[in-house]
C-alpha positions as CSV (number, residue, x, y, z in Angstrom):
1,X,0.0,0.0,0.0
2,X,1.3,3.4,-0.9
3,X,0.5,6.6,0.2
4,X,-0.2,10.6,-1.0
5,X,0.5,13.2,0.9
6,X,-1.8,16.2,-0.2
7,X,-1.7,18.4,3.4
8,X,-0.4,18.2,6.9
9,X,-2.4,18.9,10.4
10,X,-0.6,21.2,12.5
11,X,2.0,20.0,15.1
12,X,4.8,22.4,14.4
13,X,4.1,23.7,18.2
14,X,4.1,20.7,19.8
15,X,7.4,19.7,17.5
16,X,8.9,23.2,18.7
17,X,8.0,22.4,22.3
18,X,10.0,18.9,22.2
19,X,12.7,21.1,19.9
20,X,13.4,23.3,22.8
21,X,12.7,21.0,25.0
22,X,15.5,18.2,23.8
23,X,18.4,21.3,23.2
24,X,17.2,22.7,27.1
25,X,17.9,19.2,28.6
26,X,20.8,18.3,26.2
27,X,23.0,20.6,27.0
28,X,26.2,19.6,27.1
29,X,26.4,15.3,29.1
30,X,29.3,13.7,28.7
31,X,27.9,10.6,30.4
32,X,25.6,9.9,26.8
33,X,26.6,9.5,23.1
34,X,24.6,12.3,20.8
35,X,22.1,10.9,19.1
36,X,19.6,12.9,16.1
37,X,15.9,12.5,16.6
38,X,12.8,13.2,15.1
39,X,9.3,13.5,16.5
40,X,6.5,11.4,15.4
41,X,4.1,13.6,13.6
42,X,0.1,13.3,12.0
43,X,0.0,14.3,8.7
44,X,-3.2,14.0,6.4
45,X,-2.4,11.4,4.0
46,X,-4.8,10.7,1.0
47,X,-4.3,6.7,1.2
48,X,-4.5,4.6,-2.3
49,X,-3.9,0.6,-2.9
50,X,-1.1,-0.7,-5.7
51,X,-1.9,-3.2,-8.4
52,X,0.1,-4.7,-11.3
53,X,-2.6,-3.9,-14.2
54,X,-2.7,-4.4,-17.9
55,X,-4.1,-2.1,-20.9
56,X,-6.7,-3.5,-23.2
57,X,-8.4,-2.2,-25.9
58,X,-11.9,-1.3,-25.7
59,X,-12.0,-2.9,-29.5
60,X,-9.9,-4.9,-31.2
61,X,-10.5,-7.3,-33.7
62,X,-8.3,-9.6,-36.4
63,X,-9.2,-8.4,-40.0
64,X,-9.9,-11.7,-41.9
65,X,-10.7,-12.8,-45.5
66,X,-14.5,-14.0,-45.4
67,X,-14.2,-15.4,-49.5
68,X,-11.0,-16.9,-51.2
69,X,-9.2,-15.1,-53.6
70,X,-6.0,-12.9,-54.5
71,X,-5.7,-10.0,-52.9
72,X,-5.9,-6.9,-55.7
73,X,-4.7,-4.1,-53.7
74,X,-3.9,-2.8,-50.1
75,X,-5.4,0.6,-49.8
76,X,-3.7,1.3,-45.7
77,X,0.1,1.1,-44.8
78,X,1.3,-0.7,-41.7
79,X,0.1,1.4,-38.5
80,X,-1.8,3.7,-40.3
81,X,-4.9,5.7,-38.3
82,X,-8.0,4.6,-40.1
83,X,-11.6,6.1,-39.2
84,X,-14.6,3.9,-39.6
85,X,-15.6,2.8,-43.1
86,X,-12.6,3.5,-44.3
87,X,-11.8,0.7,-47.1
88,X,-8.9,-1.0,-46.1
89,X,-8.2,-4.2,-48.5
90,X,-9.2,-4.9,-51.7
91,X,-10.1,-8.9,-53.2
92,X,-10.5,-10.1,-56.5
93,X,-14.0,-9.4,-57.4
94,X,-14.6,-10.6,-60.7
95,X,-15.7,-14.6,-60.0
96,X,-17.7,-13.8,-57.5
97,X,-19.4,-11.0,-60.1
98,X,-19.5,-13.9,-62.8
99,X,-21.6,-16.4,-59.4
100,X,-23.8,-13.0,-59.2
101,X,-24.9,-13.1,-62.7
102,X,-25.3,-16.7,-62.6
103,X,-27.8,-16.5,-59.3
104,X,-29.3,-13.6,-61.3
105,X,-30.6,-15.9,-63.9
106,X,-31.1,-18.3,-62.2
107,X,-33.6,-15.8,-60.5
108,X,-35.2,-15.4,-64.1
109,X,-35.6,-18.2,-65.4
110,X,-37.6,-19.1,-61.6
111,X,-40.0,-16.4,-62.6
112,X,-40.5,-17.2,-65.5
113,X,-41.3,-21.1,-64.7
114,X,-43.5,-19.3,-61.7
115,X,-45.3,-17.2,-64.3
116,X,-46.0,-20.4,-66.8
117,X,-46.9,-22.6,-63.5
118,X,-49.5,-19.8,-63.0
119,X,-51.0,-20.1,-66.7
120,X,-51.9,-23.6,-66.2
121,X,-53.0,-23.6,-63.2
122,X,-55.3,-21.0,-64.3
123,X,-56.0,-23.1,-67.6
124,X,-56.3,-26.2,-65.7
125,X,-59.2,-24.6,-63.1
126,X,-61.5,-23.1,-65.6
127,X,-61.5,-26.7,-67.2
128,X,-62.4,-28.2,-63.6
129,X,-65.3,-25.7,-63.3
130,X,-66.6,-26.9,-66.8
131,X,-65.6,-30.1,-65.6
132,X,-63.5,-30.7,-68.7
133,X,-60.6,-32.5,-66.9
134,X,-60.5,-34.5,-63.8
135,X,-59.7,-32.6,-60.6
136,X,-56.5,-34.8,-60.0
137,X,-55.3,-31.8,-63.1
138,X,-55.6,-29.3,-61.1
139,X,-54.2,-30.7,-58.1
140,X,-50.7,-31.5,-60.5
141,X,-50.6,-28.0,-61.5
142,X,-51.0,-26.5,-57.6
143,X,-48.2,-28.6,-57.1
144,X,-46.7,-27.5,-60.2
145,X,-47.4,-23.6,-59.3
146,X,-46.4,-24.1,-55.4
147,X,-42.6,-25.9,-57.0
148,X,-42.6,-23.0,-59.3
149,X,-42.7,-20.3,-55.8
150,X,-40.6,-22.2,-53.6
151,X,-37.5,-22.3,-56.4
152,X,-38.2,-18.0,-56.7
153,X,-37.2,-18.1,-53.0
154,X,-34.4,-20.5,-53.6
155,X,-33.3,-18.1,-56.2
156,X,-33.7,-15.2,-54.5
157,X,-31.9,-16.3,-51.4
158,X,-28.9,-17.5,-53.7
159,X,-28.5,-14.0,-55.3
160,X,-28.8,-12.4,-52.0
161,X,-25.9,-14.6,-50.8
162,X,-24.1,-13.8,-53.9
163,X,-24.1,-10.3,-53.2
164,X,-22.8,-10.9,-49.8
165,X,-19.8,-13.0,-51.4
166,X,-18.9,-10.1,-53.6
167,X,-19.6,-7.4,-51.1
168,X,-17.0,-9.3,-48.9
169,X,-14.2,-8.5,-51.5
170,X,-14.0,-4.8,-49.6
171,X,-12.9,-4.8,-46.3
172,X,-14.1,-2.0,-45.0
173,X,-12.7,-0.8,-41.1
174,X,-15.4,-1.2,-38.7
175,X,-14.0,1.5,-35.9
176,X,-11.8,3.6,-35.6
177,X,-8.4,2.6,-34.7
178,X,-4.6,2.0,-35.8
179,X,-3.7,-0.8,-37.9
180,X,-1.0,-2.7,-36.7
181,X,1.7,-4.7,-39.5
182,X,-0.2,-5.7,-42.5
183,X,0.5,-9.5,-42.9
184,X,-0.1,-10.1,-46.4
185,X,0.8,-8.2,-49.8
186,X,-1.1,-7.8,-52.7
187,X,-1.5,-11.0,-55.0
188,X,-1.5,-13.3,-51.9
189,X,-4.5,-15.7,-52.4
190,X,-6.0,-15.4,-48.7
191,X,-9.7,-16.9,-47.7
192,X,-11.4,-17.3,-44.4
193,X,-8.4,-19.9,-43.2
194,X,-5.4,-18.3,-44.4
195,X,-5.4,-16.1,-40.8
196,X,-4.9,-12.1,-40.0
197,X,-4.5,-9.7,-42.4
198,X,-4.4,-7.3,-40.2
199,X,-5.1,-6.6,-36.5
200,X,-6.7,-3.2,-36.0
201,X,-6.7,-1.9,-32.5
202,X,-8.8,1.4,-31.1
203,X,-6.5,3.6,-29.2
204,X,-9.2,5.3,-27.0
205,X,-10.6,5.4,-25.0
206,X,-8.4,2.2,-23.3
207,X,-9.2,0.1,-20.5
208,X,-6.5,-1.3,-17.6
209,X,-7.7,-4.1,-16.4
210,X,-6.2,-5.6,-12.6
211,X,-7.2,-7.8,-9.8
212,X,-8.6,-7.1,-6.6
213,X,-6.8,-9.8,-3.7
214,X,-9.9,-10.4,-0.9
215,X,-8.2,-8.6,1.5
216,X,-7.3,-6.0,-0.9
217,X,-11.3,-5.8,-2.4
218,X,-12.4,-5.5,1.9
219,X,-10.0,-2.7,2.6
220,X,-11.6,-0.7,-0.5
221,X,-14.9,-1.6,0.2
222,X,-13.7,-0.3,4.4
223,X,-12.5,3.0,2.8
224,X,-15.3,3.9,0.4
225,X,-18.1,3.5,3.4
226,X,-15.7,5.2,5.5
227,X,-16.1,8.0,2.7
228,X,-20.5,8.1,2.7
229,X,-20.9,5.6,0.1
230,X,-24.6,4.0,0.7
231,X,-24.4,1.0,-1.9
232,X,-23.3,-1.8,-1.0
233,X,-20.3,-4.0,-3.2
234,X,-17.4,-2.5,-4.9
235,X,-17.3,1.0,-5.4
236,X,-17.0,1.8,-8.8
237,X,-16.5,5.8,-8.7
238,X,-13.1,6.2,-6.9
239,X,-10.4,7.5,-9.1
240,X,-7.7,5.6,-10.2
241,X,-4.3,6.4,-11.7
242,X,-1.5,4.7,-13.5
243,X,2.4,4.6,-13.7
244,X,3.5,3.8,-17.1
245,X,6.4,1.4,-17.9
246,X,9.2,4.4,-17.7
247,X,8.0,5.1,-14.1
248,X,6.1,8.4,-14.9
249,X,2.7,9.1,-14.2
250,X,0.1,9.1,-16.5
251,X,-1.8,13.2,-16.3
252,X,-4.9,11.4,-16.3
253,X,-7.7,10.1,-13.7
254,X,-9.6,6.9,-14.7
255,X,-12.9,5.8,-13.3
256,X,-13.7,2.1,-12.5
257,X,-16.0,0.4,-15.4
258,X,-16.3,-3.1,-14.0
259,X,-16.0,-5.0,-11.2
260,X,-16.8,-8.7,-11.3
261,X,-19.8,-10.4,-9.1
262,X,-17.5,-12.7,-7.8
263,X,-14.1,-14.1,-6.7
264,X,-12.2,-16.4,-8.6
265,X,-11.7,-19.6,-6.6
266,X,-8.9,-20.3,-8.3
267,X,-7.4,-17.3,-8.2
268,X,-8.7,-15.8,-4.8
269,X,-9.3,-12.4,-6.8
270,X,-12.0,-10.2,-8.3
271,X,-11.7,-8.9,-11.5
272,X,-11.5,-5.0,-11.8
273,X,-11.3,-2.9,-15.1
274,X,-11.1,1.2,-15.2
275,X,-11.9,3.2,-18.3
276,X,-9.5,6.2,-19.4
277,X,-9.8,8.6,-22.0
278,X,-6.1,8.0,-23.2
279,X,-6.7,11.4,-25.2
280,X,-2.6,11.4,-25.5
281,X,-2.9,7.7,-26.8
282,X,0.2,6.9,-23.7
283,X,-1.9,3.9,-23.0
284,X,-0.8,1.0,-25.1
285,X,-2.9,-2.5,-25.7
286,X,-0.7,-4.6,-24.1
287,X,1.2,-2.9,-21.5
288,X,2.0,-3.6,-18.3
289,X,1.2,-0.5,-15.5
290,X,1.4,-0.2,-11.7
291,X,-2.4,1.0,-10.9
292,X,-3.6,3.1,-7.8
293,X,-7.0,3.2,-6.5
294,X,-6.8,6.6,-4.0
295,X,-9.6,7.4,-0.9
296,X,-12.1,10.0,-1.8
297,X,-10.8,11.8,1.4
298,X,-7.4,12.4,3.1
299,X,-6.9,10.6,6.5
300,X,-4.8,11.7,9.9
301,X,-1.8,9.0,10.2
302,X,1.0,9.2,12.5
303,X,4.3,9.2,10.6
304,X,7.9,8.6,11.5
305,X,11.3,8.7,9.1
306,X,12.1,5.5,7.7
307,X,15.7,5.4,9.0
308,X,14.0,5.1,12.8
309,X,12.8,1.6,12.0
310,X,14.4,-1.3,12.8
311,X,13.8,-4.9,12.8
312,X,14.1,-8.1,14.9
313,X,12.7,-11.4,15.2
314,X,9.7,-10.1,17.1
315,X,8.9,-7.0,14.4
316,X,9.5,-3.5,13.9
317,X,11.0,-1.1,16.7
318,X,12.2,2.3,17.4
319,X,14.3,3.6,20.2
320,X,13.0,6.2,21.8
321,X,14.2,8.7,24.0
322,X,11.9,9.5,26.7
323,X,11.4,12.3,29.5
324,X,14.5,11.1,31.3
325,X,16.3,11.3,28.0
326,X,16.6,8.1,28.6
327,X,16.8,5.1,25.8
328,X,13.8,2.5,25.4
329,X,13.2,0.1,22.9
330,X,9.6,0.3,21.7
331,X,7.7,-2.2,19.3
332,X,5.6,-0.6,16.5
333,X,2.9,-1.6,14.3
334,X,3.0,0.0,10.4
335,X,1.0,0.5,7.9
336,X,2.5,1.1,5.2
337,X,5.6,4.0,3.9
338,X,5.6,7.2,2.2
339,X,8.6,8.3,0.7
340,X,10.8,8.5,3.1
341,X,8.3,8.3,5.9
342,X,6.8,5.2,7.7
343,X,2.7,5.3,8.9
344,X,2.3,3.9,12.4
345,X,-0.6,2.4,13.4
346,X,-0.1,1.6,17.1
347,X,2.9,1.9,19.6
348,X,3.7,5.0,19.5
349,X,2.2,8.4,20.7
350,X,2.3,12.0,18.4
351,X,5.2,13.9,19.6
352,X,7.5,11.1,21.1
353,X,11.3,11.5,19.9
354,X,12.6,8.3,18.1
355,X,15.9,7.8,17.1
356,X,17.4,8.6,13.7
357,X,21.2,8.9,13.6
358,X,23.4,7.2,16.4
359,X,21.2,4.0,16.6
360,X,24.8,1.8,16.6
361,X,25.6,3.4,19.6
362,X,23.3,3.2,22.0
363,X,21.2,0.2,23.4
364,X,17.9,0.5,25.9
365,X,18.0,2.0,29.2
366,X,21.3,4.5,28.7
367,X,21.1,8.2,28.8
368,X,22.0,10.0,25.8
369,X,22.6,13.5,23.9
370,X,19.4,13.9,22.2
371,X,19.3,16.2,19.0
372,X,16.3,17.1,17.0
373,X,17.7,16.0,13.6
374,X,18.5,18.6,11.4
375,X,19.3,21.4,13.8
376,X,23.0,20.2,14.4
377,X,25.9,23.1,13.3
């Protein structure tokens, strides 16, 4: 967990008090070694979680041959910015406007058997009504007249299909987007199995997509009722904000677009995308980003330097030097650093003076030549 920093709460008096304080009562003791200290402070401190996260495009799609045939021209270079519509490939067109004429005719010559079916069926039922012919005539020629239909909308559906099949020799973008390498050059024969002939991607707007650990998801969930938030689940309005792969941060706030309904059991996390503009297009489908999710609101949180900490079997300590000037060993609980500060959540009180430089020389219980760091000569 990582931490901002966007205003302090005021403790300069008390930290001038134990200033004056420590240089009154350290005045000049040979019996200690000098030591720097610094007194634990509460700062406001706009908390946010870390996450490894990945870009995605909102749309992407592989742009693939739907009939066989040799590719006549490529009307896009490799990585070119193409708007939707914009014709990007172009197939041989010619058999598949030699099938169309065929279906055509095929379509006329089905009328026309439709229009002659009609004819004697009419012929054949004024004979019935004079009772001319026997009625098994007519019934040949309803059959004859209802063959005649169904092979119009055999035809019909053949030329309509054949119209798809030459339509389908323009390939036509279908968003905007950038086209990434083009695979093929023209005169390849390519069809529905030949693969990619290009992959075109839409920059923006771009999602990022992470993973939520459980105990990650509950202490989200903790700080967004902490914040007012009445609905229960996820919250999906807190802002989140990226660090792209050369460590700078991206000058733009995203807004979470999905959480998933549930927790993978093989994973143990819950799946969490957030939308961004991108309007600069530094987002990039495939990249790898370090995403924060902040609080709404900034928090108190006692803080101590880093170089105070220390470790041992049983956890983190400080030494600190109390009224007595005195040394005493003291076990923290943290949660958390920023920069070169560490957040403390229990062990120590605001305004008590740990120790920062001098640690290697002193040990529990000895008295020592406390200096508020930074105000030696």
């Amino acid at each position: 967990m990582r931490h901002r920093l966007p205003c302090r709460i005021g403790t300069a008096f008390s930290m001038l008090l134990l200033a004056t304080g420590l240089c009154a009562q350290t005045a000049p003791d040979a019996s200690g070694p000098k030591v720097s200290v610094a007194a634990a402070a509460t700062q406001m401190i706009l908390d946010d979680t870390t996450f490894i996260g990945r870009a995605e495009a909102v749309d992407k799609v592989d742009l693939i041959a739907r009939v066989t045939g040799f590719i006549r021209s490529v009307e896009v270079a490799d990585g070119a910015e193409v708007t939707e519509g914009q014709l990007l490939f172009r197939i041989e067109r010619e058999r598949y406007e030699a099938v169309l004429s065929a279906r055509e005719a095929d379509l006329a010559k089905a009328e026309a058997d439709l229009a002659l079916a009609q004819v004697e069926y009419d012929r054949r039922a004024t004979l019935v009504a004079r009772q001319a012919v026997a009625q098994s005539e007519l019934d040949v020629a309803r059959a004859n007249l209802q063959v005649a239909e169904a092979q119009i909308k055999a035809a019909e559906a053949a030329v309509r299909q054949a119209q798809l099949d030459l339509s389908y020799t323009e390939i036509y973008a279908p968003f905007d987007g950038a086209i990434g390498r083009i695979q093929r050059s023209e005169g390849d024969l390519v069809g529905p199995n030949s693969g990619a002939l290009a992959t075109l991607v839409r920059r923006a707007p771009i999602f990022v997509t992470f993973s939520l650990g459980e105990r990650q998801m509950t202490t989200v969930m903790q700080r967004a009722l902490a914040s007012g938030q009445t609905t229960s689940g996820p919250p999906t309005d807190l802002p989140v904000t990226v660090q792209l792969p050369n460590g700078t941060a991206l000058d733009e706030i995203g807004q979470l677009a999905f959480v998933d309904n549930r927790i993978d059991p093989a994973t143990g996390t819950l799946a969490v995308r957030a939308a961004f503009q991108n309007a600069e297009g530094l987002l990039v489908d495939g990249s790898f980003l370090n995403v924060r999710i902040a609080a709404r609101e900034a928090t108190p949180r006692l803080v101590i330097p880093q170089a105070a900490v220390q470790r041992d079997q049983r956890g983190d300590f400080v030494l600190v030097v109390n009224d007595q000037q005195t040394v005493e060993q003291r076990y923290i609980e943290t949660g958390g650093n920023y920069e070169t500060s560490v957040i403390v959540t229990d062990g120590l009180q605001e305004g008590e003076a740990v120790i920062t430089e001098g640690l290697q020389r002193v040990r529990p219980g000895v008295p020592v030549q406390a200096v508020l760091a930074g105000t030696e000569e």
